[in-house]
Every structure is written in structure tokens, then in C-alpha cells.
C-alpha positions as CSV (number, residue, x, y, z in Angstrom):
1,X,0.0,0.0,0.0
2,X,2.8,2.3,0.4
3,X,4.8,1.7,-2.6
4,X,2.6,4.2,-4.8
5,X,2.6,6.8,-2.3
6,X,7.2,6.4,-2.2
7,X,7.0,6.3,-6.0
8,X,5.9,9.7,-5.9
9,X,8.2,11.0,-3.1
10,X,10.9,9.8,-5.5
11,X,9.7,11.7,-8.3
12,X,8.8,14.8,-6.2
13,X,12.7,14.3,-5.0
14,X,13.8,14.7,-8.4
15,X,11.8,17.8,-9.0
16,X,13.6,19.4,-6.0
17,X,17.4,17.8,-7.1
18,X,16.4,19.7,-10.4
19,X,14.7,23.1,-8.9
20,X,12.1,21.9,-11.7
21,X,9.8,25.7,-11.7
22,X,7.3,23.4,-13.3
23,X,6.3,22.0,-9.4
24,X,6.8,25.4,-7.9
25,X,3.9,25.5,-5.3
26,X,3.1,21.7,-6.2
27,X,4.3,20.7,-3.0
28,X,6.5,21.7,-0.3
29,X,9.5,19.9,1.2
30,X,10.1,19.6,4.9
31,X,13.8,18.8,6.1
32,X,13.9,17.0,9.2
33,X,17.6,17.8,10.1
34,X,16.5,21.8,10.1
35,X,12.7,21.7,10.7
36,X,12.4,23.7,8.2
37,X,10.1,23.7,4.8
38,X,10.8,25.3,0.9
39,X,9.6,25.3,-2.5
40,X,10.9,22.8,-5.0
41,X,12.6,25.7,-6.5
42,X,15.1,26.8,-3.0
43,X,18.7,27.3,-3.7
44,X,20.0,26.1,-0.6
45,X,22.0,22.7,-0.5
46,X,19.4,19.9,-1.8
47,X,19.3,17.8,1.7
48,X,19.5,13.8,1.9
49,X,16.2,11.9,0.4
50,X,16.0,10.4,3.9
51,X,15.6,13.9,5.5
52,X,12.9,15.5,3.4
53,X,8.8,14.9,4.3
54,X,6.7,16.2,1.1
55,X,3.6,17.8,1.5
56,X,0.7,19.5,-0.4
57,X,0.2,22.2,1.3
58,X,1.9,24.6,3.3
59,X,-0.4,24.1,6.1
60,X,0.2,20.4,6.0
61,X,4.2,21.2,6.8
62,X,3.3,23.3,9.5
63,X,1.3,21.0,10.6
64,X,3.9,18.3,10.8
65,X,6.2,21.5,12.9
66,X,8.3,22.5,10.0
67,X,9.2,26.4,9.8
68,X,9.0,28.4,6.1
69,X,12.5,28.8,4.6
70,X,13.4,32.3,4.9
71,X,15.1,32.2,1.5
72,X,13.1,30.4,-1.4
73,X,9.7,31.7,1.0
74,X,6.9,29.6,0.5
75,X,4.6,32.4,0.7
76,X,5.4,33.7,-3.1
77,X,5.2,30.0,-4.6
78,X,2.1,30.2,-7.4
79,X,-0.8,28.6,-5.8
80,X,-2.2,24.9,-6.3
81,X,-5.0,25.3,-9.4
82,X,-6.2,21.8,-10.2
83,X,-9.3,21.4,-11.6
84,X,-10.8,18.4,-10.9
85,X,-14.0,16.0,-11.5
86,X,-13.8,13.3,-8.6
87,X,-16.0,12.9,-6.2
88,X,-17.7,15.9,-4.0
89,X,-15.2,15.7,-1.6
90,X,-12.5,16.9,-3.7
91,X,-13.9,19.9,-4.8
92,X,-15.6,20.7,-2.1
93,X,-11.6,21.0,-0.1
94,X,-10.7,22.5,-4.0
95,X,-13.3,25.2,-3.8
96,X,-12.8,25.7,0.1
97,X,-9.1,26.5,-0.8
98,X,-8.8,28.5,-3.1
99,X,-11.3,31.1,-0.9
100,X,-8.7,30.7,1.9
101,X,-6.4,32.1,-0.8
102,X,-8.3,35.7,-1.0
103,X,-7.0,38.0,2.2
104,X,-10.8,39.1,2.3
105,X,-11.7,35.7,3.8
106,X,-9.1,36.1,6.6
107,X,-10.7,38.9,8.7
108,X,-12.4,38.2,11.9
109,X,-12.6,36.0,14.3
110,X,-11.9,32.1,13.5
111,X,-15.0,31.2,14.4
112,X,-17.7,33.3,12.4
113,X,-14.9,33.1,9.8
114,X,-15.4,29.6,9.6
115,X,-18.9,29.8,9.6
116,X,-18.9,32.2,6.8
117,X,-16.7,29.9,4.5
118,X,-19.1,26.9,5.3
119,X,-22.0,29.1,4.4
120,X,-20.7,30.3,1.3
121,X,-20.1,26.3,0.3
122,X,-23.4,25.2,1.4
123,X,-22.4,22.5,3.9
124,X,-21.9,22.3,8.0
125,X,-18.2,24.0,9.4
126,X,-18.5,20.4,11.2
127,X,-18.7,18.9,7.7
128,X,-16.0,21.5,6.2
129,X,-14.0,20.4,8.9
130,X,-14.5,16.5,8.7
131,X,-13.6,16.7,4.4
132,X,-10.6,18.6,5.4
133,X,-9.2,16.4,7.9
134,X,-9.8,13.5,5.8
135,X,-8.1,14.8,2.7
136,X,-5.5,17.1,4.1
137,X,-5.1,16.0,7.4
138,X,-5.5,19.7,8.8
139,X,-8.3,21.9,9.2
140,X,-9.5,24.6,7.2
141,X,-8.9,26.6,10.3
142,X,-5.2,25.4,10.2
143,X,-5.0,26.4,6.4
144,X,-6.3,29.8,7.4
145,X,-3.8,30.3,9.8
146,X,-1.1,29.4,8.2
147,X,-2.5,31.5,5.0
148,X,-2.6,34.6,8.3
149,X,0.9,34.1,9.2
150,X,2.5,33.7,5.9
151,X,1.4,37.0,4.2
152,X,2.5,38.3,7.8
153,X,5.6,36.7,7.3
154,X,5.8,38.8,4.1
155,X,4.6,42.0,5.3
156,X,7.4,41.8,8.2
157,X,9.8,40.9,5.3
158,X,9.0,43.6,2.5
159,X,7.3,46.6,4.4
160,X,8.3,48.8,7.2
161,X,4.3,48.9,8.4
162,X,3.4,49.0,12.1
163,X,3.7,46.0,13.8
164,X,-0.4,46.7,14.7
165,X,-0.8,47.6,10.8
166,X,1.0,44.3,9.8
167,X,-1.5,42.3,12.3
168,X,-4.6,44.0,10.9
169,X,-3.5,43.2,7.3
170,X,-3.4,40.0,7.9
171,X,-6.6,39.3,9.4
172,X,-6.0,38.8,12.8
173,X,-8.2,40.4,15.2
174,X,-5.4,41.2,17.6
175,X,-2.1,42.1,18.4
176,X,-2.1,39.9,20.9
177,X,-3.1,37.0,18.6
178,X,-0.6,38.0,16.1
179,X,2.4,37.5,18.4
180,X,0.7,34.7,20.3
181,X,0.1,32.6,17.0
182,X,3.8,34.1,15.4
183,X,5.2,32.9,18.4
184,X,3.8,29.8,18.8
185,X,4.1,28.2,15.5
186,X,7.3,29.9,14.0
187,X,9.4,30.5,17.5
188,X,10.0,34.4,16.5
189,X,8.4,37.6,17.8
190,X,7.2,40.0,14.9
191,X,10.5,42.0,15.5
192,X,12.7,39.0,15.5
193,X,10.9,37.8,12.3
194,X,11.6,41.5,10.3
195,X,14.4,41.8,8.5
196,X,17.4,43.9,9.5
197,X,18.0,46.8,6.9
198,X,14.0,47.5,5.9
199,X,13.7,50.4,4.5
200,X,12.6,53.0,6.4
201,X,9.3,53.5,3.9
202,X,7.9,51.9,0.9
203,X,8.3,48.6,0.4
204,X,10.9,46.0,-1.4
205,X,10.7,44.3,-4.4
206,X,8.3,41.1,-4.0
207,X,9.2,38.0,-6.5
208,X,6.0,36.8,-7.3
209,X,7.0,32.8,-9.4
210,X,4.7,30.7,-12.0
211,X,5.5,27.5,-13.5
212,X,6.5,27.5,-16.9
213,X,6.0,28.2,-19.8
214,X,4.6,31.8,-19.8
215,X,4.7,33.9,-22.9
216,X,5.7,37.3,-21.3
217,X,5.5,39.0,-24.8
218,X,1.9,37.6,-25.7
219,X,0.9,38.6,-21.7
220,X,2.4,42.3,-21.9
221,X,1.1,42.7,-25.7
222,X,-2.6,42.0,-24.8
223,X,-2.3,44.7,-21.8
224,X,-0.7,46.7,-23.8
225,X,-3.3,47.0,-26.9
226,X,-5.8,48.0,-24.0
227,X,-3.4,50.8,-21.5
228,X,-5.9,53.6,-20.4
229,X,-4.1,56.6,-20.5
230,X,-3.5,58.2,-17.2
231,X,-4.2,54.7,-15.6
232,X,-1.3,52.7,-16.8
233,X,1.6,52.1,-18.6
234,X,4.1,49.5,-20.5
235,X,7.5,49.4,-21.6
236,X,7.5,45.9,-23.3
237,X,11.0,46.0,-24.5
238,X,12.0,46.1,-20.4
239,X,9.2,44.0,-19.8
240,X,7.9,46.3,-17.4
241,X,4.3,47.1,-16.3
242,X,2.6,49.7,-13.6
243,X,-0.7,51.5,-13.4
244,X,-2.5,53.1,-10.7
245,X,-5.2,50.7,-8.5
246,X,-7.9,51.6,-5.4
247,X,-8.2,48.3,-3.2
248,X,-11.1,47.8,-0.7
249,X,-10.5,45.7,2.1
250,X,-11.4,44.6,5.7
251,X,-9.0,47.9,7.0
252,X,-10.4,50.2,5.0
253,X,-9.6,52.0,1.1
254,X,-6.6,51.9,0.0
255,X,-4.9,54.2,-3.2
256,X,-1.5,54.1,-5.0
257,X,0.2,52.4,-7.9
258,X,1.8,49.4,-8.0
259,X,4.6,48.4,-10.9
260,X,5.6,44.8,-12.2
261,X,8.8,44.0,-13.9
262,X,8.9,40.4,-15.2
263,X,12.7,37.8,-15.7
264,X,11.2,35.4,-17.9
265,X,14.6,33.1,-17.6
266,X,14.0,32.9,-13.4
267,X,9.8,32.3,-14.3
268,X,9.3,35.2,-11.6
269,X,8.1,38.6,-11.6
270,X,8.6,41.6,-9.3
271,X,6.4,43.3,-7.7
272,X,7.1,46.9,-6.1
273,X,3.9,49.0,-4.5
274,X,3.5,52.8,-3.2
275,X,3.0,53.6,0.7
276,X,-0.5,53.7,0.0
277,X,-0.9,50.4,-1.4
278,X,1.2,48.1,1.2
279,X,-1.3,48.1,4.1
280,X,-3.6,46.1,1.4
281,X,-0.4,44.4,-0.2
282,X,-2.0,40.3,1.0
283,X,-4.6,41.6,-1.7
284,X,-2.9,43.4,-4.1
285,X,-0.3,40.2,-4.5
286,X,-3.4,38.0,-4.8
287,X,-5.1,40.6,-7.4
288,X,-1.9,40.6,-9.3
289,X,-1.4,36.6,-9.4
290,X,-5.2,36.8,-11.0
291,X,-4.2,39.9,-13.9
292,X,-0.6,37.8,-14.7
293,X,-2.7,34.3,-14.1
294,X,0.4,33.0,-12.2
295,X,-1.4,30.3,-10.9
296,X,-2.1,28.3,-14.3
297,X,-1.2,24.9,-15.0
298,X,0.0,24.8,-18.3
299,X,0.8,21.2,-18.1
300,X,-3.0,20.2,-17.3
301,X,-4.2,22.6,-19.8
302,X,-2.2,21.5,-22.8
303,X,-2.9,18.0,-22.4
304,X,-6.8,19.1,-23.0
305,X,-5.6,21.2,-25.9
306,X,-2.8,20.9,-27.2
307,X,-3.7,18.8,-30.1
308,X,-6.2,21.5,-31.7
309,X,-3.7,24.5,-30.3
310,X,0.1,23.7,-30.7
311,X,2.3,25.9,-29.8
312,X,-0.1,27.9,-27.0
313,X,1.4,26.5,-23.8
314,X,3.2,29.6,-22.5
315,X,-0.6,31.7,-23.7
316,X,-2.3,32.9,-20.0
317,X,-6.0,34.1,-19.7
318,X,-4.9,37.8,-18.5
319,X,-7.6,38.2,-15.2
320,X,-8.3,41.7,-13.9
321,X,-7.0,43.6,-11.4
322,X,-10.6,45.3,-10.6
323,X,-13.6,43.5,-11.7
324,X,-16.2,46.5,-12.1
325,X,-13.4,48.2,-14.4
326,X,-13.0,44.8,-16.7
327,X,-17.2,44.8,-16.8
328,X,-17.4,48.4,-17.9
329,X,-14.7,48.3,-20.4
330,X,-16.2,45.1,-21.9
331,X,-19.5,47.1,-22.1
332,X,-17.5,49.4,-24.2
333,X,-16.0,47.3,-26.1
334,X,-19.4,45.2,-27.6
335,X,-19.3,45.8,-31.3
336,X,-16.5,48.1,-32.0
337,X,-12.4,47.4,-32.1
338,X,-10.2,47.4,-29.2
339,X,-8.7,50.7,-30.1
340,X,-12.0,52.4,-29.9
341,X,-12.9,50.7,-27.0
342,X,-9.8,51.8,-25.4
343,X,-10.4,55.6,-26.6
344,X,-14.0,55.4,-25.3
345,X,-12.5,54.1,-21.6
346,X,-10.4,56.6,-21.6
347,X,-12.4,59.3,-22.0
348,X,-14.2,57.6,-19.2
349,X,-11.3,57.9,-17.1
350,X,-10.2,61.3,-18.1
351,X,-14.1,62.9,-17.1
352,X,-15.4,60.6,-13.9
353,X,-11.6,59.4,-12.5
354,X,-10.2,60.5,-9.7
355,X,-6.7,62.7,-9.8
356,X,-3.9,61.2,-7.9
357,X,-0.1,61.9,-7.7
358,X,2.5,59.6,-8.6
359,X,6.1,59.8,-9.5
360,X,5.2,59.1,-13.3
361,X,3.6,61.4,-15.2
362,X,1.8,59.6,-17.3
363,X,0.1,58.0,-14.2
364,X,-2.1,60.8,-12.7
365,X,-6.0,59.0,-12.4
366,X,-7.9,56.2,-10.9
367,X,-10.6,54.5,-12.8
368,X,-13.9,55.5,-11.6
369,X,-16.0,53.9,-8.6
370,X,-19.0,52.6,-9.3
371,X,-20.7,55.5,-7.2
372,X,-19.2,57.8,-9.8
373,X,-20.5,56.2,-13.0
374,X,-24.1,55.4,-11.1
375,X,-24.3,59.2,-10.7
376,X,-23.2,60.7,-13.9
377,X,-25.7,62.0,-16.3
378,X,-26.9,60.8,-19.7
379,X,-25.4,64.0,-21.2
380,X,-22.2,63.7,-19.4
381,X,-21.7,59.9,-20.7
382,X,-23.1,61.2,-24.1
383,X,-20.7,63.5,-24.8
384,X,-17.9,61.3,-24.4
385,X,-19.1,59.5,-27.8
386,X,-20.9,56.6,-25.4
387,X,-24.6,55.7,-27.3
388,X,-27.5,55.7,-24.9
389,X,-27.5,51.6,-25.0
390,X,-24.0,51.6,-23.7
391,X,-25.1,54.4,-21.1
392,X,-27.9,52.2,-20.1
393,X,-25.5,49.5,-19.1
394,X,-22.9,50.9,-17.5
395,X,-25.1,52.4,-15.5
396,X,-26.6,49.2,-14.7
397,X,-23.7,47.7,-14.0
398,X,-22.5,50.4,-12.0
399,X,-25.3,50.9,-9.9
400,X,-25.7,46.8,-9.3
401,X,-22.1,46.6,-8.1
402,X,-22.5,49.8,-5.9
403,X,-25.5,48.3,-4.1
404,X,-23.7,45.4,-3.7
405,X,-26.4,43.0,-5.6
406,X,-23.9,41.8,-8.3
407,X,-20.3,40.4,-7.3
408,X,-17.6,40.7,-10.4
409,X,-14.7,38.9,-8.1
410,X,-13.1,35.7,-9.0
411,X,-15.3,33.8,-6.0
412,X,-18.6,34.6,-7.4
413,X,-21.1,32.0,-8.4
414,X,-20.7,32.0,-11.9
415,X,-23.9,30.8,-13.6
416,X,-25.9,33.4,-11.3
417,X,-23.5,36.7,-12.3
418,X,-23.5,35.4,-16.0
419,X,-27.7,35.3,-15.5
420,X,-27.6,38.6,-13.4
421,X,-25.1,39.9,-16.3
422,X,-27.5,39.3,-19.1
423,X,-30.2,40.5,-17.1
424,X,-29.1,44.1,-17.6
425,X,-29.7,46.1,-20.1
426,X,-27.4,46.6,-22.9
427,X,-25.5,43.3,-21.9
428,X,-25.5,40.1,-23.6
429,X,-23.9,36.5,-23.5
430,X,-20.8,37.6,-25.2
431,X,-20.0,40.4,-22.7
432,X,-21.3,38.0,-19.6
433,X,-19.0,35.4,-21.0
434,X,-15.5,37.7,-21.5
435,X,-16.5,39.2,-17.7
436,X,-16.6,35.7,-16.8
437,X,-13.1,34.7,-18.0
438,X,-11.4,38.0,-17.0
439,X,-12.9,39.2,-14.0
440,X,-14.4,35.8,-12.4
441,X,-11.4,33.4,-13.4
442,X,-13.3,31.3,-14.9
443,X,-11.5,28.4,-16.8
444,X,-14.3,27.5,-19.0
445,X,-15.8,30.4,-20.3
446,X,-17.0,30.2,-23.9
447,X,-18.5,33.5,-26.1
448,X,-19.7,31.6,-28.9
449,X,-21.2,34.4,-30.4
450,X,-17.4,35.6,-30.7
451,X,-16.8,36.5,-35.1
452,X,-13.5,36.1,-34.2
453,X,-13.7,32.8,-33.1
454,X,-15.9,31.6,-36.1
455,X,-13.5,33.3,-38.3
456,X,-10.1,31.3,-36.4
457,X,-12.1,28.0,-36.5
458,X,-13.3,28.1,-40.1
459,X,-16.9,28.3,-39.4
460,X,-19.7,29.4,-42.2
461,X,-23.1,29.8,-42.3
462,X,-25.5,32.4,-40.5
463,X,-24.5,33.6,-37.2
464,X,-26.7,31.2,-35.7
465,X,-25.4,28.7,-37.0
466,X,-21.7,29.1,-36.6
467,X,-22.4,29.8,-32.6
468,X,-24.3,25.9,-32.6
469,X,-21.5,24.5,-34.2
470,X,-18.8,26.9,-32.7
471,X,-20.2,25.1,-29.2
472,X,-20.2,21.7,-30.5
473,X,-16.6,21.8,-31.7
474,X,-15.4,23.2,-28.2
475,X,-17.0,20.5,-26.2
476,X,-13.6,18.5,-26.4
477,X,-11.8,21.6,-24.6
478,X,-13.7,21.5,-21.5
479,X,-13.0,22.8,-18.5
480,X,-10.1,25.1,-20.2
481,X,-12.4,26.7,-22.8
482,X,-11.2,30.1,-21.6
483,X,-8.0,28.9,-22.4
484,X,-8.6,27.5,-26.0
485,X,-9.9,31.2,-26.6
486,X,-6.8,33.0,-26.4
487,X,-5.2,30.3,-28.4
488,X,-7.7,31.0,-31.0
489,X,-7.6,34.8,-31.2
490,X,-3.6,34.2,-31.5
491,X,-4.5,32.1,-34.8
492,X,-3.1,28.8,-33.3
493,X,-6.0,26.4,-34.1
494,X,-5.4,23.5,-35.9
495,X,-7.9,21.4,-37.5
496,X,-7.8,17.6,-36.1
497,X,-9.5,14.8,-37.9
498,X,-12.1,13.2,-35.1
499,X,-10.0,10.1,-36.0
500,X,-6.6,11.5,-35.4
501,X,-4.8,9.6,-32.4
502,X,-4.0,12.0,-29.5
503,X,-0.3,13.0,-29.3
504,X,1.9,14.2,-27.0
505,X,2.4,18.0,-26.2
């Protein structure tokens, strides 16, 4: 019985003998002769195969009474994405995860926090608890701890915040819980876990990794052919990236700008963020994972499609760094080009965003709340060139999201948004579908209606027709539909005879 499971420590040992990127965040590595736990990826001396434990999940190592590595940092590896279609255990622990990912479940006490996350599942927290312990061997409680202290961990690292500042950001409802739980699980006081030398403001550099392959180029490229002028900017020959962002979380509103600066040859990217943004940085590195898609699984996608898209394994779904801003600018964008999309958003921007300073020029506004767009006038959105069905739905969409009846964030159920999407005026299944695969992360979104897509795939016929069979032909790239999209607007379909043996990618 144990022969599979030491099969697989072997091959995850290789991986580590490697530094294999492809497994960073795969699993984690706990070396009994130092207690302590890394990434697959950690420079440090690879130890004896007799003295390293694997495990899952970060949690898990913890768990066992391992400490993270202070080098390689566990808290930066790209999170665990797998998609699966066992039984409703799996994804029940699958779906309970990857909430305990977003810093805006980590606020409040464990208890009602636990009983929010069971709510929003639709099970028991005893159940929760009981699925958890039986996969994982921890609790979800456990997992949000450990999710607590790491992006602590990396505040205290990369930020010269407040001690208290550093406690609220992380979700924990107390000082004195900060230091207990610090204390009690790594050894270290908050001040013997910060660094010597932070700076005395602002924040360092934060290396954010993915596994490989990423096409940079293709990722910088489709950001680039939509920058909003005055909300952010690209230099693709440096492979650089910034714009301006307002985060909302548990501590309040946060403004600033944040810039990314991507070394394709180390598969990382670096992350530096203003003053105003580093009390919300657990966030902003999670919003930032989403709008680079560092979490993929290129491996698991490509075997799906592969054989009808060679060549797209490095291609990412780009996500969005603020939902209501991907909604409005795909409301601009129905029917026209992405240029004049782009123009029409920016305008937008120019009339209803909010000024702020910056020390680039070129960055000098925030996109506009929701509050702002629910309040304008028809004349005022007329006269930026906007057509009175496009005014209609924006200001739909912004006054839904302002009330707080419709949810654009990657956690939201996605069949009800799409249905609350389309239920608005001006807004149909093609813009509910590309909200769905930016904004809510959804792997499988599908606009069938797309031209662009019939055009790629070598459909004919009436529209009707071409979306029927348009859906028919991409029932073979389930559940990374969202995926075989990009692949098709980059022109990489390739026709497969039904007959054609599968090969390798």
C-alpha cells in the first residue's frame, strides 16, 4: 500500500534535485535535520532523500512542525490550481481552498470566519472540517492560519508597516493574537521575524513565481493594446508594467500604484507598490497573481488542448485587477475594435476618474468607482461619444455593483453573475462570458457568439449557426475553454481529424 505513495516521493525528490519551476507550489519539502520547509525551486544545499517529508500544502508542513524557509519563501510559490471532477469531496476541499487564498476571507474571528466559509459552500463547518481532515489532514482553520501568518511573514519581510498595521493586514483580530500565533508556530516575535535593513518606507521588491512556460511577450502585448491613458503604462521592450489601483479591504480603502517587472529566464516577476498600497499588499499580491494568471497549469491545460492549439502552452487568460473596471470596459468594447474601445475608456477615465499623484507622469488617475458612473448624467456619458444603450448599461452595472447586488470577483457563483449579467440592459452572452473569463477566473468560459472565433475556426453559415456549431466543436476543450480562446484569437487552431490519435504536447 505504500509503494505508490514512495513512487511519488521519489519523483517529487527529483523535481527538488532539479529546482524543476514546473512544481513550484506543487508541493512543499520539509527537512527534518532543520525543521524547516521550501519550495521545489530553493537554492539552498538539496538535503539527503532520507531527511525531506513532502507535502501538499503549506499548512500540511506546518502542521507536521516544520518552519517556512526564509530564502526560497513559501509564501510567493504560485498557488495549487487543479481542476478536478472526482467525487464531492475533492472539490468541495478545492473550492474551500482556493477562498482561503483571497485575504478578504481572513478577517475576523476564527469562528464566524469559519462559519462564513461553510455558508458560502453550502455545507456544516463540522462537515468542512470533517472533508478537510480526511483529505488534508488539517483543518480549514489550520490552512487559514497558516494562510494569516505567511502574508504576515511577508509584510514583516517587505514593508516597514506598524507592527499593529501588519496584524490588521493579515486578518487577525489582535495584536495579541498576532504575536501569540507568530510565536507559537514559527518560535520568533514579529520583530525578530523583520528583517534587518527595511527600508525605512515603501516597500521592497516582492518576487512573485509561476511555472513554466509563460509567454511574457503575448501577456504584456494584450495589456498593452488596452493601456488607459492616465491609468497605466508599459514598456515591453523592459518588460515592465505599472498603473494606478484603489483596493477595498477589511481595513479600509486603499490608493496608489503598484509596478511589475517580469525575468522570464527565473519564471518570476517583481512586484514593487507605493505607501499607500502596502497596508492592502495580501490583496494586491493576490489581485496581481489573477491579472498575470500565475497560478495556471500549463501542463493540465495543454494535455486538454494541445492537439487542436500547438504551440499555445506559454498563452495565459490575463484576469483583472478590478472587476467592475473589466465589466465596464467590456460594455465598451461590444461591437467596436479594441482601439476604440480603449479611446471610449479613456475618456471615461479622463471625465469621472479621480486625480492622484504619482512619480510618473503619465500616471495621474484612478478609474472611476461605481458611485461615480451610477451618478453621472446621460449627457455627461453622451458626450464622451458613449450611445445611450451603452449608457444604459454601464449604469446598470454600476449601480448593481455599488448596491452590492452583483459580485464581479473571481469567488462569485458563476452561472448566477452570467444570469444577473445578461439581465441588464445593454448586456448580452458575449459580454457575460468575457466578464466571466477575466474578472471571475473562470476556466471554462465560452463567447460563442465571438466573429473572431468563427473566423479562427473556419466556421460558415448564418450567425446562428456558426455559434451551434462553434459550441459543439469546443466540447472536447472543457473545462479550459477560456484557455482555447486566447489560443484561437492568437491564430493557433489547428484542424484535427475526429479520428486522429492523440499526441503528445
Amino acid at each position: 500500500m505504500d509503494a505508490p505513495q514512495a513512487l511519488d516521493d521519489d519523483a517529487r525528490y527529483l523535481a527538488l534535485c532539479t529546482r524543476d519551476a514546473r512544481f513550484d507550489g506543487r508541493f512543499f519539502t520539509g527537512v527534518t535535520s532543520t525543521g524547516i520547509y521550501c519550495r521545489p525551486v530553493c537554492s539552498v544545499r538539496t538535503p539527503r532523500r532520507g531527511n525531506c517529508r513532502f507535502f501538499e500544502f503549506a499548512a500540511q508542513a506546518e502542521r507536521a512542525g516544520f518552519r517556512p524557509c526564509l530564502r526560497c519563501r513559501p509564501e510567493l510559490a504560485p498557488q495549487s490550481r487543479t481542476w478536478s471532477t472526482q467525487d464531492a469531496a475533492e472539490l468541495l476541499v478545492q473550492h474551500a481552498s482556493r477562498l482561503l487564498d483571497d485575504p478578504a476571507q481572513w478577517a475576523g474571528e476564527d469562528g464566524p470566519a469559519m462559519q462564513r466559509l461553510a455558508e458560502r459552500l453550502g455545507v456544516s463547518d463540522r462537515h468542512l472540517r470533517r472533508v478537510f481532515e480526511a483529505r488534508l489532514g488539517v483543518s480549514p482553520l489550520q490552512v487559514l492560519h497558516t494562510r494569516r501568518l505567511l502574508a504576515a511573514k511577508q509584510l514583516l519581510t517587505d514593508t516597514a508597516l506598524p507592527i499593529t498595521a501588519v496584524a490588521q493586514a493579515s486578518g487577525f483580530s489582535s495584536l495579541r493574537r498576532f504575536n501569540a500565533a507568530l510565536q507559537e508556530r514559527y518560535g520568533l516575535s514579529p520583530t525578530a521575524m523583520r528583517r534587518s535593513g527595511t527600508p525605512d518606507a515603501g516597500s521592497r521588491a516582492v518576487a512573485l513565481g509561476w511555472r513554466p512556460p509563460l509567454d511574457v511577450d503575448a501577456l504584456l502585448a494584450f495589456l498593452g493594446a488596452r493601456l488607459l491613458p492616465g491609468v497605466d503604462a508599459i514598456d515591453p521592450a523592459g518588460r515592465r508594467y505599472w498603473r494606478t489601483l484603489r483596493l477595498h479591504t477589511a481595513t479600509g480603502a486603499h490608493s496608489g500604484w503598484f509596478g511589475l517587472r517580469f525575468e522570464p529566464e527565473r519564471h518570476r516577476v517583481w512586484l514593487h507598490a507605493s505607501d499607500g498600497l502596502l497596508p492592502a499588499l495580501p490583496t494586491l499580491l493576490w489581485r496581481v497573481r489573477a491579472l498575470c494568471d500565475l497560478d495556471a497549469d500549463p501542463k493540465a491545460i495543454d494535455a486538454v488542448l494541445g492537439r487542436h492549439f500547438p504551440g499555445g502552452s506559454g498563452l495565459r487568460v490575463p484576469g483583472a485587477i478590478d472587476g467592475f473596471e473589466l465589466a465596464v470596459r467590456a460594455v465598451l468594447g461590444q461591437q467596436v475594435t479594441v482601439a476604440a474601445a480603449r479611446t471610449l475608456a479613456g475618456r471615461l477615465v479622463a471625465a469621472f476618474g479621480e486625480p492622484i499623484a504619482t512619480p510618473d507622469a503619465a500616471l495621474n488617475r484612478l478609474f472611476p468607482t461605481p458611485q461615480a458612473l451610477a451618478e453621472a448624467t446621460p449627457d455627461a456619458l453622451g458626450a464622451l461619444g458613449i450611445v445611450r444603450q451603452r449608457q444604459a448599461a454601464i449604469q446598470a452595472l454600476a449601480r448593481a455593483v455599488a448596491h452590492g447586488t452583483l459580485d464581479l470577483g473571481p469567488h462569485a457563483n458563476v452561472t448566477a453573475t452570467t444570469q444577473a449579467l445578461t439581465a441588464l440592459p445593454g448586456i448580452g452572452p458575449w459580454t457575460a462570458q468575457y466578464i466571466a473569463m477575466r474578472a471571475l477566473r473562470w476556466p471554462d468560459a465560452w463567447p460563442a457568439a465571438d466573429v473572431a472565433l468563427h473566423h479562427t475556426l473556419g466556421l460558415s453559415g448564418t450567425p446562428r449557426e456558426r455559434e451551434r456549431a462553434c459550441d459543439t466543436l469546443a466540447q472536447a476543450w472543457k473545462p479550459w475553454r477560456s484557455y482555447a480562446v486566447l489560443r484561437a484569437w492568437a491564430g493557433l487552431y489547428a484542424a484535427v481529424p475526429p479520428s486522429a490519435p492523440d499526441t503528445p504536447t
